[in-house]
C-alpha positions, -999 to 999 in steps of 0.1 A, spaced: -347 663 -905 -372 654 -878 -408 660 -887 -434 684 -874 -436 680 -838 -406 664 -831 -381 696 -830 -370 704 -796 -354 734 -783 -331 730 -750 -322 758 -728 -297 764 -701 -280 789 -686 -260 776 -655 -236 755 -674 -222 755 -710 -231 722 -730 -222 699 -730 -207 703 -694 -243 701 -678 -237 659 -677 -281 663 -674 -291 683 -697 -263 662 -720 -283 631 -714 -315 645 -722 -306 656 -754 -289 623 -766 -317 606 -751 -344 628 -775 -322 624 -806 -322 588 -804 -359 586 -799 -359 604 -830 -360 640 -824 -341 672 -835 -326 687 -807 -311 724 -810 -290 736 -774 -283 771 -762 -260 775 -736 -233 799 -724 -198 793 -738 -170 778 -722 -133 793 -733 -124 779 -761 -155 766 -773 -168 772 -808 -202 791 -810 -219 766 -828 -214 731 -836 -229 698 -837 -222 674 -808 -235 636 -812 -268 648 -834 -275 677 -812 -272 712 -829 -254 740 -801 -256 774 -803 -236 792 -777 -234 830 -765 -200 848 -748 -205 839 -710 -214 863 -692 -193 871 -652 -205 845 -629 -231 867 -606 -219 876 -571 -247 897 -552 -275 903 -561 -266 925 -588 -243 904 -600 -273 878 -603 -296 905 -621 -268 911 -646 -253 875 -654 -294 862 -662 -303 897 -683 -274 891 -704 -284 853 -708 -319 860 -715 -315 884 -737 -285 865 -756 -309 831 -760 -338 847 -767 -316 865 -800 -306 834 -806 -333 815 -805 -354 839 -830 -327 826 -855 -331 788 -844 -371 794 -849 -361 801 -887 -335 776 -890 -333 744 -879 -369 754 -862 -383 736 -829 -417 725 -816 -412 723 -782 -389 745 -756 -377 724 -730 -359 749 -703 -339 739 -673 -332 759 -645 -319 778 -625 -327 805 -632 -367 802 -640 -362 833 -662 -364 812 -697 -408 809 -691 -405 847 -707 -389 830 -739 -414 804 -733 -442 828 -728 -433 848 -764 -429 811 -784 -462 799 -773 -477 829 -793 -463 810 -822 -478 778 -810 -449 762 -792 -446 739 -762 -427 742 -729 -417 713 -712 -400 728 -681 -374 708 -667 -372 717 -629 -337 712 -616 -334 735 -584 -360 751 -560 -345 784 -565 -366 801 -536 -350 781 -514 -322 785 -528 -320 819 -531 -333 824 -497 -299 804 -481 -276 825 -504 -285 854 -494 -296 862 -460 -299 904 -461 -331 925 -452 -336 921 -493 -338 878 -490 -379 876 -485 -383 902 -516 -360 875 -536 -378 845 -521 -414 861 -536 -394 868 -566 -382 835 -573 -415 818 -559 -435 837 -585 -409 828 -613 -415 788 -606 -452 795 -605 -453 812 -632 -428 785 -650 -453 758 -638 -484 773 -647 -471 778 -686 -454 750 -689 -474 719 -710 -453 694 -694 -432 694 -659 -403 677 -651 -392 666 -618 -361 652 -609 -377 632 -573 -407 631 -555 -397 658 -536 -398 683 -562 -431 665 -576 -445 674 -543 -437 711 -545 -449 714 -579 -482 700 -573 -487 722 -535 -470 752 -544 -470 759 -580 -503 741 -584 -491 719 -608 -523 689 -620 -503 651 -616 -506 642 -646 -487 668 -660 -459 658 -639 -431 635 -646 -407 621 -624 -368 621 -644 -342 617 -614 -306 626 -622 -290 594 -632 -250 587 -637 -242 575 -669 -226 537 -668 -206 543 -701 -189 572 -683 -182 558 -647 -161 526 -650 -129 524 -624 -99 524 -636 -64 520 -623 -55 539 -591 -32 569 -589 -6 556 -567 9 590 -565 -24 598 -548 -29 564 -530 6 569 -511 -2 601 -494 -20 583 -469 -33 551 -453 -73 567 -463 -83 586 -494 -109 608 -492 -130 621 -521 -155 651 -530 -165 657 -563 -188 688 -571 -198 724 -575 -180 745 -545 -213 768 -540 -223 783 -503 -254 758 -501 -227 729 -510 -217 725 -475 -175 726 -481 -169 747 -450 -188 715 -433 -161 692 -450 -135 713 -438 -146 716 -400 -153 677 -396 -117 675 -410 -110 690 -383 -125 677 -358 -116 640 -372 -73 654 -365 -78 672 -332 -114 656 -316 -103 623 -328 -65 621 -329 -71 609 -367 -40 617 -394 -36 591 -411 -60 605 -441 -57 624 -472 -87 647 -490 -88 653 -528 -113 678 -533 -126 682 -568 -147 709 -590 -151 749 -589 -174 771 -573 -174 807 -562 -167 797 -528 -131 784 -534 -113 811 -521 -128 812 -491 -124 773 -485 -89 776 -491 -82 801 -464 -108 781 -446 -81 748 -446 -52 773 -438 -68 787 -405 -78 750 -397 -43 739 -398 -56 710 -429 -34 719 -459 -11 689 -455 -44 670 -459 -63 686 -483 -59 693 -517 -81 713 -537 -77 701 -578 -98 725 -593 -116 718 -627 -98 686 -639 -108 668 -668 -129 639 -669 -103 614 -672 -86 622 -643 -118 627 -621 -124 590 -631 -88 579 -619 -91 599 -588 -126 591 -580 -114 549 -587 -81 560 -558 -98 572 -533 -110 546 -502 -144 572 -487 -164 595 -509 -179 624 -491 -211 646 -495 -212 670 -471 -239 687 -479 -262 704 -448 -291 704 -440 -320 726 -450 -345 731 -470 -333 733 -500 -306 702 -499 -333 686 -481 -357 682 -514 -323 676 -538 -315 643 -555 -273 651 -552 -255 640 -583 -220 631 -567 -241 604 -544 -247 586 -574 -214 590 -588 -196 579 -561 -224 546 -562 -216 542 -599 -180 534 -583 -180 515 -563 -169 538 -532 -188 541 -497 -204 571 -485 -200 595 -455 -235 622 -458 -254 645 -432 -288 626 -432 -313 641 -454 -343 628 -466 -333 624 -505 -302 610 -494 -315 579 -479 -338 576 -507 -310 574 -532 -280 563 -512 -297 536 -488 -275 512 -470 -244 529 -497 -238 559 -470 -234 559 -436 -254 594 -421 -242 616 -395 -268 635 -376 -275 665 -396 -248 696 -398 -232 682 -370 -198 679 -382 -181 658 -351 -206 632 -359 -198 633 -397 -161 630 -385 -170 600 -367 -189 580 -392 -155 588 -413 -139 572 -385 -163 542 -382 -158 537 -425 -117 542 -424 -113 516 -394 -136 486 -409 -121 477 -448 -152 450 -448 -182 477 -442 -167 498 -473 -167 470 -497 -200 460 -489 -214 492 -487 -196 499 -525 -211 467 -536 -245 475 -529 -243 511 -539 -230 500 -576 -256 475 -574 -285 500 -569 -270 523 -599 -267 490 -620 -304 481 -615 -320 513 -608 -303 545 -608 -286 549 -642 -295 572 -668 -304 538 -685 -332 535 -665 -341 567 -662 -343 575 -701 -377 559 -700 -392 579 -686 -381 612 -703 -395 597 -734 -427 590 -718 -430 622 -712 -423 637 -748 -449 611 -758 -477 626 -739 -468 662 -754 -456 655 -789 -488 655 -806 -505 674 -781 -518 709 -789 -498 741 -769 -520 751 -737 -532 786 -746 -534 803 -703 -538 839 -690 -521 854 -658 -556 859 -646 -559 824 -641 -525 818 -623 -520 806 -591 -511 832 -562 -493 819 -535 -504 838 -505 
């Protein structure tokens, strides 16, 4: 049992655990630093409700409908709330915690935060997404600036309880210190960082390999702000602007836009050259991800992807595989001379760089040699680790912050 002060509680809601690869690495991280680390998440189908996973305790609740609307939203993060914040009354009890660390979205967990710091807890809030932004390219109704206040408020508010922040880039440091008036030095860069353990090619699926003379590859989350109807149009454009057919896409994950994309490739004329997986399990995302020739991240501009450190960019680094991205600023921050950049959301352009990496065999080993050279050295969760217990050091044997909404930062 860890000692006083070195009891952590994590919360998500987005994901179940230990499916959020982040939050994952966090909590092994803490637990071999020495701390006791207790998980709530939703529940996956078939997952128990509790169990131990490598050290970390997991308490899970029934998940709740993934939201759709904006009542769909208020009624998939009530449920959660509510369902952690039962749960974690019992985790208080037994095993206990010290510390909450809460990752969003949503920025709802600062009212379980709020209630623990009564007790004398601390919050260490682990900022993955700028939900107003967010938010604000989700939905686009007469309703989206009353949701944009909303959400802004809710990462104030997160910020201003919060004894410790975590950022996952500069970007995000930025915003935390301009908008949600966040002090430096309460501030700590951890940027998402791929797991070399977990990312090591392996032997390509020839079944896969012989649909075409190019693979492509894109691996993530199929969400509006993801930018797969992008994919899908530069597709497009690289078969009929270009004369280009000699290609095959494997499109991998889940996402609530799915259905649409699919009729998306019909109408487009691309289902000979597309193929959506689904969820796949982690082997075979490995053994795709080590077939394909181009990974793709087609995410658009704006400014929300803008600010975001993109996982899948340093997945496909970790593999060795060359890049095809829209050119935003995080992008070339992580990705450097590993992606070649179309002019943002213009999808002919994307199509072309394609073009550029399918025709030139040379350019895409180099540019997969220097992108797993840049996880190698810098990127990894190795090096990133670090920093996360840097962190926990500065707020482990500090006392909890007692603050007042009257003293809050308004955003005007």
């Amino acid at each position: 049992m860890a000692s006083a002060g070195k009891r952590v509680l994590m919360l998500i809601e987005n994901q179940p655990y230990p499916q959020d690869i982040r939050v994952c690495q966090e909590a092994i991280t803490l637990v071999t630093s020495g701390y006791q680390v207790t998980v709530i998440s939703r529940r996956s189908p078939k997952q128990p409700l509790h169990e131990k996973i490598n050290g970390v305790y997991v308490f899970r609740y029934p998940s709740p409908p993934d939201g759709r609307g904006i009542l769909g939203y208020l009624w998939e993060y009530s449920f959660s709330l509510i369902s952690t914040f039962l749960i974690s009354l019992f985790v208080c009890w037994h095993p206990g915690f010290d510390i909450i660390h809460a990752a969003n979205p949503p920025d709802t967990a600062v009212f379980i935060a709020m209630f623990f710091k009564l007790l004398g807890k601390r919050f260490v809030f682990d900022h993955h997404d700028l939900a107003p932004e967010m938010f604000n390219i989700r939905f686009t109704s007469k309703n989206s600036r009353f949701l944009y206040r909303t959400q802004e408020w809710l990462e104030i508010l997160s910020c201003h309880y919060a004894d410790h922040v975590i950022a996952t880039n500069q970007s995000y440091k930025v915003m935390e210190i301009f908008r949600d008036k966040v002090p430096e030095d309460r501030i700590t860069i951890v940027r998402n960082g791929p797991s070399l353990d977990r990312l090591q090619p392996v032997e390509a699926d020839m079944s896969l390999k012989n649909k075409a003379s190019t693979i492509l590859g894109f691996v993530g989350v199929m969400a509006y702000q993801d930018g797969l109807d992008y994919l899908l149009r530069a597709l497009h454009s690289l078969m009929i602007d270009l004369g280009r057919s000699d290609f095959f896409c494997v499109i991998i994950g889940k996402g609530d836009s799915i259905a649409s994309l699919k009729a998306l490739s019909t109408q487009l004329g691309l289902d000979n050259h597309v193929w959506f997986t689904g969820y796949i399990p982690d082997a075979d995302l490995i053994c795709y991800l080590s077939t394909v020739d181009i990974c793709l991240d087609p995410d658009p501009s704006n400014p929300f992807n803008d600010r975001c450190t993109m996982v899948k960019m340093m997945e496909y680094m970790a593999m060795g595989k060359p890049i095809v991205a829209f050119d935003l600023p995080e992008h070339r921050v992580t990705a450097q001379e590993a992606a070649l950049y179309a002019r943002p959301n213009e999808e002919l352009d994307f199509a072309r760089q394609i073009v550029t990496l399918m025709d030139n065999s040379n350019l895409r080993e180099s540019m997969g040699k220097f992108g797993k050279n840049r996880v190698d050295r810098e990127l990894a969760w190795s090096h990133q680790e670090k920093h996360l217990q840097e962190a926990y050091a500065k707020i482990s044997d500090k006392k909890p912050q007692a603050k007042s909404l009257e003293k809050m930062p308004i955003n005007e």
